[in-house]
C-alpha positions as CSV (number, residue, x, y, z in Angstrom):
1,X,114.2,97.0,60.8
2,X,112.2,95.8,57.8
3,X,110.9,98.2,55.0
4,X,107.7,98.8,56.4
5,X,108.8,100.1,59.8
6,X,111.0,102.4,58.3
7,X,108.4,103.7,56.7
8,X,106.3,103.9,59.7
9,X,109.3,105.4,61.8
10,X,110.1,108.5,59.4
11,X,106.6,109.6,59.2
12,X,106.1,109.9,62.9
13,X,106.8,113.8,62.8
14,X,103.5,113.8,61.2
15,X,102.0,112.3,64.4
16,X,100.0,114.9,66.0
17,X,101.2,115.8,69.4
18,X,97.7,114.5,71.3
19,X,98.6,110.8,69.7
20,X,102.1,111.0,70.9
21,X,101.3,112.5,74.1
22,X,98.6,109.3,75.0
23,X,101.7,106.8,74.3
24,X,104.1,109.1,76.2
25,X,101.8,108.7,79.4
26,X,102.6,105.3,80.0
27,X,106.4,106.0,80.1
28,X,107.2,109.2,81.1
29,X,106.0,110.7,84.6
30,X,104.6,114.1,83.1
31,X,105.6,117.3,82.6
32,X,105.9,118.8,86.1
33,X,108.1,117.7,89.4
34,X,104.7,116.9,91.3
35,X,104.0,114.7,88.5
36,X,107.5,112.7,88.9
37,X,107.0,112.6,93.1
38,X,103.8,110.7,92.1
39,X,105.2,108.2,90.0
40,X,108.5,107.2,91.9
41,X,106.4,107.1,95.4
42,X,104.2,104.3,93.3
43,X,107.6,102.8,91.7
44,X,109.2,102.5,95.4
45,X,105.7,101.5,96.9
46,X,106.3,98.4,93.9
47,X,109.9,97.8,95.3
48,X,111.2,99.4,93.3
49,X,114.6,102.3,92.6
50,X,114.1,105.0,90.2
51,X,116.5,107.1,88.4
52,X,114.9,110.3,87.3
53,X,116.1,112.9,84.7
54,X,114.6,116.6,83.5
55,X,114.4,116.1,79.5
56,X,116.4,118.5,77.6
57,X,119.4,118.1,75.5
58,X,121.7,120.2,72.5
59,X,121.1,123.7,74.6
60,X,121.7,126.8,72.3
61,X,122.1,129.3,75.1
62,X,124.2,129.1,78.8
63,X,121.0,130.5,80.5
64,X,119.3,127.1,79.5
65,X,122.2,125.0,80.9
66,X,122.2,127.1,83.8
67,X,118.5,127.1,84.6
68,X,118.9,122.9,83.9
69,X,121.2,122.8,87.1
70,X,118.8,125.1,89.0
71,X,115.9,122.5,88.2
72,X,118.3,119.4,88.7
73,X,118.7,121.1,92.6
74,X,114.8,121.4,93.4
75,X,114.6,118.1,92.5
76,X,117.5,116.8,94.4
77,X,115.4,118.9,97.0
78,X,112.8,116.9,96.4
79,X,114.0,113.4,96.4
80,X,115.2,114.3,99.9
81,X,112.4,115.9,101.1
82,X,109.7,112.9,100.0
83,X,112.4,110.4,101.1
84,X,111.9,108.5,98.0
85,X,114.6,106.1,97.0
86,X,115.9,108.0,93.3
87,X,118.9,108.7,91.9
88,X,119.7,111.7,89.1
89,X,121.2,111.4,85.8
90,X,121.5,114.1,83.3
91,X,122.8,114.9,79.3
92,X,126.0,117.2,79.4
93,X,124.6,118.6,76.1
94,X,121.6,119.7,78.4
95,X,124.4,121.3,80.4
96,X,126.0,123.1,77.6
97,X,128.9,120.5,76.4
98,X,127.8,121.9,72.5
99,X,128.6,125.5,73.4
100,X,131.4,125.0,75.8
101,X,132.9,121.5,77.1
102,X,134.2,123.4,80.6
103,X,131.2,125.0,81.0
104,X,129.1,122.0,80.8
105,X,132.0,120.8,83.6
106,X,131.7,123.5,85.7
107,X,127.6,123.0,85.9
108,X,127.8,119.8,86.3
109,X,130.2,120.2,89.3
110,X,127.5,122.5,90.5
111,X,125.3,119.6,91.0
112,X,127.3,117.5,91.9
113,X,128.0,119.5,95.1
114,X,124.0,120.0,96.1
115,X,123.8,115.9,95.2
116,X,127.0,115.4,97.5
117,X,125.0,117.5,100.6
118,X,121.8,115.2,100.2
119,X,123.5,112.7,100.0
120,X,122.5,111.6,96.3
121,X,124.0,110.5,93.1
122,X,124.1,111.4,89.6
123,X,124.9,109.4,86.5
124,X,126.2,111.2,83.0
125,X,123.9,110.0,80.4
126,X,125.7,109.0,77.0
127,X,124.6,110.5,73.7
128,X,125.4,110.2,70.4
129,X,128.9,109.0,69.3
130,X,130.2,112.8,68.6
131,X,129.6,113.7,72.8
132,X,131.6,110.2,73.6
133,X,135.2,111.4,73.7
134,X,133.9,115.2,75.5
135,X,131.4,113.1,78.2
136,X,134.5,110.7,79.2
137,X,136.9,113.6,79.4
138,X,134.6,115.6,81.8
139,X,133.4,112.1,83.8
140,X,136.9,111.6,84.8
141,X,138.1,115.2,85.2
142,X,135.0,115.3,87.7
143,X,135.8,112.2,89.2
144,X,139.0,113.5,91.3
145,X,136.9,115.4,93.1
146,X,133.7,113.6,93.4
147,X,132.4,109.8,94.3
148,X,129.0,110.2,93.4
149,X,129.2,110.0,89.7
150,X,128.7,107.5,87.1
151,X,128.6,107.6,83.7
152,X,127.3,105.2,80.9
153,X,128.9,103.0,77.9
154,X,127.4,101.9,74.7
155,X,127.7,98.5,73.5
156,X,127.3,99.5,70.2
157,X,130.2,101.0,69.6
158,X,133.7,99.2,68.6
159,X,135.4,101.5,70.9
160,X,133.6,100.8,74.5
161,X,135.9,97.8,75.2
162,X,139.1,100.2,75.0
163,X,136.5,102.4,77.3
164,X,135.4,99.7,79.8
165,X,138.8,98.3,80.3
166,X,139.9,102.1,81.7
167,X,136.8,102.5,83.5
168,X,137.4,99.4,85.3
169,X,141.0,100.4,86.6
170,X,139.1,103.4,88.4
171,X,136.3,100.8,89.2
172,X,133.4,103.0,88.0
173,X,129.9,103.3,88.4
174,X,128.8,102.3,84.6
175,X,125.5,102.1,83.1
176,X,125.9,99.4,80.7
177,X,123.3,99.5,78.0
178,X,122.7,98.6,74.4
179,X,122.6,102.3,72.4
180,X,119.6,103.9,71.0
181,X,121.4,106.1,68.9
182,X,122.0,105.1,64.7
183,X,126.0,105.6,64.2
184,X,127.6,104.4,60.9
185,X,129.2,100.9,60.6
186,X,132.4,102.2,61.0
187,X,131.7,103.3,64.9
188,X,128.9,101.0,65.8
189,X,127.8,97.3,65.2
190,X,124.7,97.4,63.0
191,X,123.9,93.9,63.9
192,X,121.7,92.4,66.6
193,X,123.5,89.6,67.4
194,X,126.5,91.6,67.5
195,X,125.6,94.1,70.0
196,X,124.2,91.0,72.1
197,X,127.7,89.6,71.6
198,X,129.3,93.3,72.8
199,X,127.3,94.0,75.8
200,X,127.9,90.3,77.5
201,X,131.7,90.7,76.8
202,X,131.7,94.4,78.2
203,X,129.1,93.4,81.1
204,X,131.9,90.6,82.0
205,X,134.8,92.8,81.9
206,X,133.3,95.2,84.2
207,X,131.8,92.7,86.9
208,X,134.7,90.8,87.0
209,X,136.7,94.1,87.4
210,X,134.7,94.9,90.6
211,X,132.6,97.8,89.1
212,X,129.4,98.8,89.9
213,X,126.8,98.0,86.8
214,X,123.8,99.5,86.2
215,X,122.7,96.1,83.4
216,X,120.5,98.2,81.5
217,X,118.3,96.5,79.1
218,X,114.9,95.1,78.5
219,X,116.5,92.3,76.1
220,X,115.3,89.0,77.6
221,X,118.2,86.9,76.7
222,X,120.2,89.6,77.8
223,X,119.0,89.3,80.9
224,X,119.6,85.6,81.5
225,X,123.3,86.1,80.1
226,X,123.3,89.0,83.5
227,X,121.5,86.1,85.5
228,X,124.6,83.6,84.5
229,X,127.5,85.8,84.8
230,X,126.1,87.5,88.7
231,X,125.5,83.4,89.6
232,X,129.4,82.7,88.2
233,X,131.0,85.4,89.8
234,X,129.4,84.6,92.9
235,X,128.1,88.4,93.2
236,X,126.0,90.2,96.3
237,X,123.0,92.2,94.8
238,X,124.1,95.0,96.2
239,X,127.4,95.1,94.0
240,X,125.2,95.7,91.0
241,X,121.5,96.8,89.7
242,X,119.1,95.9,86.4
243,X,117.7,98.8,84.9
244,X,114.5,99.5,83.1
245,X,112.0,101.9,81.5
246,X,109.7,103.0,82.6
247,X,106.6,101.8,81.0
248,X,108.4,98.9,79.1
249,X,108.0,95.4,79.8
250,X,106.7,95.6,83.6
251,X,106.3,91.9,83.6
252,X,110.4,91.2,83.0
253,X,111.4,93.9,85.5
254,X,108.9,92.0,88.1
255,X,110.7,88.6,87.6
256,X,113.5,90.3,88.0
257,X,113.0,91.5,90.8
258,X,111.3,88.4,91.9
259,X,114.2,86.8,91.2
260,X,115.5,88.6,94.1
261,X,117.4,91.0,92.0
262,X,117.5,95.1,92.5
263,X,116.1,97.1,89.7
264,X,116.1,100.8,89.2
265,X,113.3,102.0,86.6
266,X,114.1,105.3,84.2
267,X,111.3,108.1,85.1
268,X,112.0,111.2,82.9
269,X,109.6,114.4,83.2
270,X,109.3,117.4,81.6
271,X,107.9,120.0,79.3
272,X,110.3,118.6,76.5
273,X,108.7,115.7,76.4
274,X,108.0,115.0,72.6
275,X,111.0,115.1,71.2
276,X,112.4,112.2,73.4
277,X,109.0,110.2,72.9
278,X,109.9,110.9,69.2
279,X,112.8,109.3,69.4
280,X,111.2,106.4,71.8
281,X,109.3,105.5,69.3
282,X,111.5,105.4,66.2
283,X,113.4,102.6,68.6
284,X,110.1,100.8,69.4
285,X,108.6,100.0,65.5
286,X,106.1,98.5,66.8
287,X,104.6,100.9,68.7
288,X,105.4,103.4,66.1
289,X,102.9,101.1,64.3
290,X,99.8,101.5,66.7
291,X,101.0,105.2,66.9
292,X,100.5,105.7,63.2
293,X,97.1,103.5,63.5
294,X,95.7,105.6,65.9
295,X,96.4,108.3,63.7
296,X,94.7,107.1,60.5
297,X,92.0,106.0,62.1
298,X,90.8,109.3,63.6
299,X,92.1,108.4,67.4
């Protein structure tokens, strides 16, 4: 990221909420559950999966957590009752891992029960690199009791080979994606080129291991290095799906699909919905940019 979009990116909690709010449309369903049963009926109507999440993270009270799993449940309910084709995934510090690491397991085992009854499954997002250790613990501690849980790795950082290589003797359900969060170079590659270099050898590892990948990313050469390694292994779609935004690069996840591929698109929904779009956008610079010019200009 050059100078400039620095820049641009730290002065986007000046931004006021309208501007953000027009961009956020385009990738986040809305604020209510009617608003998400809208967009993943369109999404399937496309041919396409969705994985949908309430947005919500770093709780300060249990009665947040515990209202989280109570809204996680109505839509579960939901999914079911629409028949739309859409898995769950959620943020253990939305479930409380800040305040209380067994608490956030015990919630979570909560929903995992409801998802069980449906049946449906849900898939522990990863956050930044101080939830790693405490999300793996609680991923395999709920594991030995449930099978429809996933978790995700981060290619970013030097430790997710170690991670994937004991993920793959349990064969786990991964989401495989590059990282949005900033860690210091001691943690994380800092590099492009090297996270490009990271998530092929961990994509590898885990395919070849016989797990089921969710190959999340919107990185074009990324995606022909999934193409290649699917075509060398000799895999069935069904032992593996491409992941997307939603909202970001619709063309790419249609050739995908075209190619004959599966591909599950990220809906989030919520009232929260600003501070995630916040960080969106510090990702994207050069939407940041047109966010910032819509700003200036009056729009």
């Amino acid at each position: 990221m050059n100078v400039f979009d620095r820049l641009v990116t730290s002065s986007l909690p000046l931004v006021p909420k309208p501007i953000v709010r027009r961009i956020a449309r385009s990738y986040i369903a809305g604020e209510t559950l009617d608003d998400l049963i809208r967009v993943a009926r369109d999404l399937n109507g496309d041919g396409l999966m969705v994985a949908t999440s309430i947005l919500g993270e770093f709780v300060k009270e249990k009665e947040e957590s515990e209202q989280a799993v109570r809204d996680y449940q109505e839509v579960l309910e939901a999914i079911a009752g629409h028949r739309l084709d859409s898995n769950i995934h959620i943020k253990l510090t939305h479930f409380g891992l800040k305040l209380d690491k067994n608490f956030s397991r015990d919630n979570l085992r909560v929903l995992l029960q409801s998802a069980a009854s449906y049946p449906n499954f849900v898939r522990i997002d990863m956050e930044d690199a101080s939830c790693t250790t405490d999300t793996l613990d609680v991923y395999y501690q709920v594991r030995e009791e449930f099978e429809n849980v996933g978790v995700v790795i981060q290619a970013r950082l030097h430790r997710s080979l170690d991670d994937v290589r004991a993920l793959a003797k349990v064969r786990a359900n991964v989401r495989l994606c590059k990282g949005i969060y900033i860690e210091p170079p001691d943690i994380a590659c800092t590099d492009a080129g090297e996270i490009r270099e990271s998530y092929i050898r961990l994509l590898e590892e885990m395919l070849g291991a016989g797990c089921y990948v969710g190959i999340a990313t919107h990185d074009e050469i990324l995606v022909r290095e999934a193409f290649r390694i699917i075509d060398r292994l000799g895999l069935e779609s069904s032992a593996y799906e491409f992941q997307m935004l939603h909202g970001v690069l619709p063309d790419l996840r249609r050739a995908i699909l075209d190619e004959g591929h599966r591909v599950r698109v990220g809906v989030p929904f919520g009232p929260s919905w600003y501070a995630y779009s916040i960080r969106r956008l510090r990702k994207n610079p050069t939407i940041a940019r047109y966010v910032m010019k819509a700003m200036l200009s009056g729009g």
